[in-house]
N, C-alpha and C positions, 0 to 999 in steps of 0.2 A: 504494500500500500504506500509505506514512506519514498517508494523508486519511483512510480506511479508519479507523485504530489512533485518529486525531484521532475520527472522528466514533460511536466506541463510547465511550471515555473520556466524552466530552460526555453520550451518551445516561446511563449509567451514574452519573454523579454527578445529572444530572436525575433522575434515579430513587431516587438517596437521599437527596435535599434534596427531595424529596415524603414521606418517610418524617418527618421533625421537621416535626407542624402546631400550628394552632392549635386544632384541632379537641378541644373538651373537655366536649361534650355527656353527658347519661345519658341509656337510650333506656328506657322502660317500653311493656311489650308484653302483650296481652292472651293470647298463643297460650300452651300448657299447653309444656312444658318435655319432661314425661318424661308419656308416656303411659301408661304402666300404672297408676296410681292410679286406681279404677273410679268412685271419690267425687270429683274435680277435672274442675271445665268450665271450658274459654274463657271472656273477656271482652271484652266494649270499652271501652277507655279513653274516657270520657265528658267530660271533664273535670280540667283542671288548675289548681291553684288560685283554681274558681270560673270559669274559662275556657274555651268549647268547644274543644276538641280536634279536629282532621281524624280521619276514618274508618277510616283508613290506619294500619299500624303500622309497626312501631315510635313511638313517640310521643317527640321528642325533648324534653329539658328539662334545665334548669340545676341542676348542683347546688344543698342545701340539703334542708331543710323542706317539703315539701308537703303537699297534701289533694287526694289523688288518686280522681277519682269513675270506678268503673266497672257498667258493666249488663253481667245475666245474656242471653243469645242468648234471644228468643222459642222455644217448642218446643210437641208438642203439647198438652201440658197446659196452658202459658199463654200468650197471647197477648203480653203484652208482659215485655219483662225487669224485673226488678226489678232498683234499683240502691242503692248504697252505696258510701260516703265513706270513707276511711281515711288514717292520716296515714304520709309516709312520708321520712324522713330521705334524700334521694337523695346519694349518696355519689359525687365525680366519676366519670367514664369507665367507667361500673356497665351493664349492660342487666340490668334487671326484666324476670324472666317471672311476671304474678300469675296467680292463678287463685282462681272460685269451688268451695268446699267445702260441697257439701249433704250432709247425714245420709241422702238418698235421691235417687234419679230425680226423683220426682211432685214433691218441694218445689221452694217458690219461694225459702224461706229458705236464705239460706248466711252462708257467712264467705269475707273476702278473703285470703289468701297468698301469701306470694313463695313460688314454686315453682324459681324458680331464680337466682339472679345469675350473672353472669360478665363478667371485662374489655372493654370496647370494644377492640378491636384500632386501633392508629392513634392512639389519642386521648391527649393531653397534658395532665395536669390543670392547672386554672390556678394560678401562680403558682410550677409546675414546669419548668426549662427547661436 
């Protein structure tokens, strides 16, 4: 019984000494946040400052300053996406959701927005401890 009581105590502080990391990334993501806005489409993150990006989202990245490039999803009207640059002050332990904003369906033109922020759950900002 007392091996028992030893070997949850053990489990249990292992579980909250995983809880304090170092982990203190922001993630920028190309998916829409809140779907009901009928003008906001998805993107891919293209590019981080000047650097390709994997495929994949969330796109991890260090706070600061950036110039974050994303492309529109090819659709039937256009064959390829268009893309655009924007600068974006990444604030530690932050996840970005952008999105593009067209004045219609058919256009190729938009604009980039944060559609959402919200804390990284876990994450330690640096120089906080």
């Amino acid at each position: 019984m007392n091996a028992t009581l030893t070997s949850a105590a053990l489990v249990l502080a292992a579980s909250l000494a995983g809880c304090a990391s170092d982990y203190h990334y922001s993630k920028i993501d190309g998916y829409r946040y809140f779907k009901a806005p009928l003008d906001t489409y998805p993107v891919l993150v293209t590019k981080i400052d000047g650097q390709s990006t994997p495929l994949s989202t969330p796109v991890l990245v260090e706070p600061g300053p950036r110039q974050v490039a994303v492309q529109t999803y090819p659709d039937q009207y256009h064959r390829f996406g268009e893309e655009r640059t924007i600068s974006l002050d990444v604030k530690p332990c932050t996840h970005y959701y952008l999105v593009a904003v067209k004045p219609n369906r058919i256009s190729a033109d938009f604009d980039v927005k944060i559609d959402y922020e919200q804390s990284v759950p876990g994450c330690t900002p640096p120089g906080a401890k």
